[in-house]
C-alpha positions in Angstrom: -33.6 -56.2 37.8 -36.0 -56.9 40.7 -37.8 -59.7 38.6 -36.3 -62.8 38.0 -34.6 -63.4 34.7 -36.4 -65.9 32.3 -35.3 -66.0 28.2 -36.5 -64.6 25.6 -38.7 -66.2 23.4 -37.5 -67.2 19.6 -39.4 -64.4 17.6 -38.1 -61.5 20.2 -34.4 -63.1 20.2 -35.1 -62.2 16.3 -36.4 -58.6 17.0 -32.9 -57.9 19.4 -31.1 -59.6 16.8 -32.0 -57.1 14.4 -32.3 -53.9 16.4 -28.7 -55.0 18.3 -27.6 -54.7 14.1 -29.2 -51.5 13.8 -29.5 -49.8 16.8 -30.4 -46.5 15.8 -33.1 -47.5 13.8 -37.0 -47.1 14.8 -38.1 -49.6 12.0 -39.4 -52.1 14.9 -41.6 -49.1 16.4 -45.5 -50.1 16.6 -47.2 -47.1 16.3 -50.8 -46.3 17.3 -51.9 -42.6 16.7 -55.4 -41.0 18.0 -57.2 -38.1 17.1 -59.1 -36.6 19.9 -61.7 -34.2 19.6 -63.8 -32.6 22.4 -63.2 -32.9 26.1 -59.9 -35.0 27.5 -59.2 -36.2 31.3 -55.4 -36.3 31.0 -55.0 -37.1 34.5 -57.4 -40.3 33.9 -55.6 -40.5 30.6 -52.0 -41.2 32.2 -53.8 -43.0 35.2 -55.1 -45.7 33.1 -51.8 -46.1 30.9 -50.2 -46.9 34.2 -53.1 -49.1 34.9 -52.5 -51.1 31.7 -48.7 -50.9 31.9 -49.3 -52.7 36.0 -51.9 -55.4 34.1 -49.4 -56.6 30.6 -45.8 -57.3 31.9 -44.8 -57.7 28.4 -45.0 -53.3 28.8 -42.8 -53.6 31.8 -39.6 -56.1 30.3 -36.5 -55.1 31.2 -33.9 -56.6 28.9 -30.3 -57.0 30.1 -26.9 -58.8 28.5 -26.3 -58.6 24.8 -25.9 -60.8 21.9 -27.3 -64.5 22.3 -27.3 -64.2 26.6 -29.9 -61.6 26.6 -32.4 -62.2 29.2 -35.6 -60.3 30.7 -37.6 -59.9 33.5 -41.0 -57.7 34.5 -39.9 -54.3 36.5 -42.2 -53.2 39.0 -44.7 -51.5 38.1 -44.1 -47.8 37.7 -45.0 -44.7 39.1 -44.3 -41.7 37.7 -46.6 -40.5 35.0 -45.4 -42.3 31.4 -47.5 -39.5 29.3 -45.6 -36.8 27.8 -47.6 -34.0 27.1 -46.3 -31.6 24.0 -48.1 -28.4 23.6 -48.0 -27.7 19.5 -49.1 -25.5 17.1 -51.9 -27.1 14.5 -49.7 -27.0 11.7 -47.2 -28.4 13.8 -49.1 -31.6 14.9 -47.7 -34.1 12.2 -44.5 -33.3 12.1 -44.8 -33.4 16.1 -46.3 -37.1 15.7 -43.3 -38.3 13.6 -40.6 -37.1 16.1 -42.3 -39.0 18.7 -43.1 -42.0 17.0 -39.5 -42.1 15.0 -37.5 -42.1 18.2 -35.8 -45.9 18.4 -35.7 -47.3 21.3 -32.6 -48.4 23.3 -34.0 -51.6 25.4 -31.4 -51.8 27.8 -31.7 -48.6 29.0 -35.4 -47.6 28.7 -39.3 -48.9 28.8 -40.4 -50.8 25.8 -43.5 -48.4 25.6 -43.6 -44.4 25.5 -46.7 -42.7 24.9 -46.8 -38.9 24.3 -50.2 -36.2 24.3 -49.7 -33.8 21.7 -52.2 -30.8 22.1 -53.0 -28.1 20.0 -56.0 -27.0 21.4 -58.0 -27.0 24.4 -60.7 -29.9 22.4 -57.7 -30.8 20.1 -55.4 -33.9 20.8 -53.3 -36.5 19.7 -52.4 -39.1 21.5 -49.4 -41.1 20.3 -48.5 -44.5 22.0 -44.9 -46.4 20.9 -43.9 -50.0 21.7 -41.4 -51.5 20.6 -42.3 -54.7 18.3 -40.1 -57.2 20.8 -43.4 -56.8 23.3 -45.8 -56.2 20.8 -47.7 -57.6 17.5 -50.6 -57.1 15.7 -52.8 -59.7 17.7 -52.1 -57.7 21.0 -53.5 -54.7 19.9 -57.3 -55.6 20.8 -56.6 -56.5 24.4 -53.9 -53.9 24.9 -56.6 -51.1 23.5 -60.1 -52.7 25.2 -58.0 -52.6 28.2 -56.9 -49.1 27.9 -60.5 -48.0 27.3 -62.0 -49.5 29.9 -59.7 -48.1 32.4 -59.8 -44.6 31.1 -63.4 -44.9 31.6 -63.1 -46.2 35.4 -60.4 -43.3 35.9 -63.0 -41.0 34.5 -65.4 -41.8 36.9 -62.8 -41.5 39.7 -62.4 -45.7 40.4 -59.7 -48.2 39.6 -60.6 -50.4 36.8 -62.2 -53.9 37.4 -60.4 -56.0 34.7 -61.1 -59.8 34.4 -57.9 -61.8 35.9 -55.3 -62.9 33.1 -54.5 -66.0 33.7 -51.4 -66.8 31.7 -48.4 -64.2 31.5 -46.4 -63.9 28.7 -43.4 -65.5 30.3 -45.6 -68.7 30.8 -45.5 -68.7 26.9 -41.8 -68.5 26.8 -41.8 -71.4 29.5 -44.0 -73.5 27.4 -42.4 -72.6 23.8 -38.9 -74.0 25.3 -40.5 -77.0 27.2 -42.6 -78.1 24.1 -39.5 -77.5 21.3 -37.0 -79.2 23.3 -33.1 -78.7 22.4 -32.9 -78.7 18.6 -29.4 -80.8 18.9 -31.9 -83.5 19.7 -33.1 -85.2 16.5 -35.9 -86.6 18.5 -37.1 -83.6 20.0 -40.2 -81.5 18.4 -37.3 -78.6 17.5 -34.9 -81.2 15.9 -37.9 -82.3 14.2 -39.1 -78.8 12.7 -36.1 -78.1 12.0 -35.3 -80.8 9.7 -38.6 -80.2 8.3 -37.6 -76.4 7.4 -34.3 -77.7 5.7 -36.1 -79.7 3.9 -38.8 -77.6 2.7 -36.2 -74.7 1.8 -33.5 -76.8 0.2 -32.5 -75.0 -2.9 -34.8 -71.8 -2.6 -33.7 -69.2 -4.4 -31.9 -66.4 -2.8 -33.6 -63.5 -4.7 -36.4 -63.5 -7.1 -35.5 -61.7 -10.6 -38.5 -59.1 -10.5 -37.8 -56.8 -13.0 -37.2 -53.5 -10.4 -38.1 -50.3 -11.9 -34.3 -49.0 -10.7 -31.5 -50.5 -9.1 -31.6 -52.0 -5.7 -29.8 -50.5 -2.8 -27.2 -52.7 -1.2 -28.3 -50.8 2.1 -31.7 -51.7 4.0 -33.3 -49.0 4.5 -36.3 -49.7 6.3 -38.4 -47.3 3.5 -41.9 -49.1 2.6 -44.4 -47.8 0.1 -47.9 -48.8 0.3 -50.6 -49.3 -2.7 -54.2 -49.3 -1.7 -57.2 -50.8 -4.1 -61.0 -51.7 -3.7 -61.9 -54.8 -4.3 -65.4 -54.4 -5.3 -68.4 -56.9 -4.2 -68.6 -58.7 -7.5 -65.2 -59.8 -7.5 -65.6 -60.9 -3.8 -68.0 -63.2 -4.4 -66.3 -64.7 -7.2 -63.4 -64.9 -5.0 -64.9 -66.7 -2.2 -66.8 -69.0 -4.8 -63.5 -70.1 -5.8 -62.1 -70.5 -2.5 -65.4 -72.9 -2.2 -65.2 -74.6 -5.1 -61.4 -75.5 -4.6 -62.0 -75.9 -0.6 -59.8 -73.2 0.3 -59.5 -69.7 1.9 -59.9 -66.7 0.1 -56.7 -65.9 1.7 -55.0 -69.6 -0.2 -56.5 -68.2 -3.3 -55.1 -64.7 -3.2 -51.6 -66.6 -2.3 -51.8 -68.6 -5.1 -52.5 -65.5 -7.5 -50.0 -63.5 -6.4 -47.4 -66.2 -6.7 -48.7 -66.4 -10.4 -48.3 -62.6 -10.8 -44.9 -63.2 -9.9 -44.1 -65.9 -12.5 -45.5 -64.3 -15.0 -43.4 -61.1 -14.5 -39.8 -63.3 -15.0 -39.9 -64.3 -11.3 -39.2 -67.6 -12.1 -41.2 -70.7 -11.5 -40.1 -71.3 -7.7 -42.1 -68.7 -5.5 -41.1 -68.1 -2.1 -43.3 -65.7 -0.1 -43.2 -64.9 3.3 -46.1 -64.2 5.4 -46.9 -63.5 9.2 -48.5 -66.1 10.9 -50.1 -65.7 14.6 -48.7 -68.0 16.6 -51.2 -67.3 19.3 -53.4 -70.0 21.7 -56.5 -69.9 22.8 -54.4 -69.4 26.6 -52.9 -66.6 25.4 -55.6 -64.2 23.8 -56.1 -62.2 25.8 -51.6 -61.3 26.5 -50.3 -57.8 25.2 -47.0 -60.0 23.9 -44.9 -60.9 21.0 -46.4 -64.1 19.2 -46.0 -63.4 16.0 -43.9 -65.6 13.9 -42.5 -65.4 10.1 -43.2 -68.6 7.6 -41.9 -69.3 3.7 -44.7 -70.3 1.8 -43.7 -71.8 -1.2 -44.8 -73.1 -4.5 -43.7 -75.1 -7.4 -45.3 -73.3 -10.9 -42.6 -75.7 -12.8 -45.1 -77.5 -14.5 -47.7 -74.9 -15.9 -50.9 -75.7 -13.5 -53.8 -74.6 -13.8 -54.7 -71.7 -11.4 -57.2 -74.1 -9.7 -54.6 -76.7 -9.4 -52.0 -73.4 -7.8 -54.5 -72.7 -5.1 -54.6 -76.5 -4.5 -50.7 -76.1 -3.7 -51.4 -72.9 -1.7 -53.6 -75.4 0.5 -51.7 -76.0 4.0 -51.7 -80.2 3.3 -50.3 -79.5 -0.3 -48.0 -80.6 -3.0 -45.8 -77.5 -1.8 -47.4 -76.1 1.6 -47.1 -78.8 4.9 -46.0 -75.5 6.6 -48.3 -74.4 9.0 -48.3 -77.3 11.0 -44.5 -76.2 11.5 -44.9 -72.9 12.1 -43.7 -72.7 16.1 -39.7 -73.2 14.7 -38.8 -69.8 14.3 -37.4 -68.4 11.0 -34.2 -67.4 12.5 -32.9 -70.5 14.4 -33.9 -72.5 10.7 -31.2 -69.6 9.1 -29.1 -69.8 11.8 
């Protein structure tokens, strides 16, 4: 390590939790895929990867120890080419992208980002790009790709990039994270104060809802999603933000509050837990290629037959049922753990 050490923040100590419990798996992969058509710079191509990989330490952690004294610190940056390029045949190119984008990753011994060309014709390209979740989340992908772009453009025209200065790194939002939390023995401390909160909030939840599966459940986790896809057509939009209006809510607390209604009214019971993502990102920090992201239980009491107006009142964040968000820095794992 030729970095100093710092430690990890709470949501990655849950992402090397989990991959240190399945460490073949590559269920923590992000994946962005792109298909180019027409004329490619490769050179420029794996010029400005480097280029973004030397701007984001987040892509240069190196993670050392194991279990709860895990630690990481930024590597220098690189110099060898980190593009793979992987001639294929056409009818090859999908089952080419899944190889590549399927490979776990083993974070002590390797980068948290890989990024592979796969060509199949002179004007035909994909380009694949992996990073591991533990430096990466949704919010990261607009800096991480405006900054990509603009540098392939500046390697296209033979120049270095001109990127506007980053003035917070992602280890100042560990630094900060600790520093603000304080130890969570402490009752008096903002963590010993979350955390009492999240016991609280989750006392009794139930540890499965009784949907009524279409077959049996595995006892295994296999990391297999499925994925439904609807419209939602322009009528029913603006009925759905009148109501978020009328009840002074976000379309977002209204579609909460229905789906926890779908759920009771399928046998799920009248105590809805649902977990969502929530951003966890500052204004300092929006411009950081980082993990941020962080896990929260949103819950609501349908005990009493409300009215669905009166549901999306309890999906409101100052609600009978929801005084979550202003919680949401305490991690989900230290509240299990």
């Amino acid at each position: 390590m030729s970095h100093a050490r710092h430690p990890l923040s709470f949501a990655q100590r849950r992402l090397w939790f989990l991959q240190e419990a399945d460490p073949g798996s590559p269920a923590y992969n992000v994946v962005l895929v792109f298909q180019i058509r027409g004329a490619l710079d490769r050179a420029a191509l794996s010029a400005s990867l480097l280029d973004v990989i030397e701007r984001h330490e987040a892509l240069r952690l190196e993670f050392v120890g194991s279990g709860p004294d895990v630690e990481q610190a930024a590597a220098p940056s690189r110099d060898e080419p980190p593009l793979e390029i992987i001639e294929v045949p056409w009818a090859a190119l999908d089952a080419a992208t899944r190889r590549v984008s399927s490979r776990p990753f083993d974070l002590q011994t390797e980068a948290p980002v890989r990024a592979a060309l796969l060509v199949a014709g002179e004007a035909e390209h994909r380009f694949v790009l992996v990073l591991h979740h533990i430096v990466m989340d949704i919010g990261s992908r607009g800096p991480l790709l405006r900054d990509l772009a603009a540098a392939y453009t500046a390697r296209c025209d033979g120049v270095s990039p001109r990127f506007e200065p980053i003035e917070a790194r992602y280890e100042d939002y560990v630094e900060w994270q600790r520093r603000m939390l304080g130890d969570p023995a402490d009752e008096q401390s903002r963590a010993g104060e979350q955390l009492a909160f999240w016991r609280r909030t989750l006392a009794g939840l139930p540890e499965e809802l009784a949907l009524p599966y279409d077959r049996p459940r595995s006892d295994d986790a296999r990391h297999e999603v499925g994925r439904v896809e609807f419209d939602v057509s322009a009528e029913t939009h603006a009925k759905l933000l009148a109501l978020a209006r009328a009840t002074r809510s976000s379309p977002f607390m209204v579609g909460h509050a229905a789906l926890a209604a779908c759920l009771c009214c399928i046998g799920a019971g009248t105590d809805i837990p649902i977990g969502t993502p929530f951003a966890g990102r500052m204004e300092d920090f929006q411009g950081v290629v980082g993990l941020f992201i962080n896990s929260l239980v949103l819950r609501i009491d349908l005990s009493d037959d409300p009215t669905f107006e009166e549901a999306i009142r309890r999906a409101r964040p100052r609600g009978r049922a929801q005084p979550a968000v202003p919680n949401h820095v305490y991690v989900a794992e230290c509240v299990i753990r």
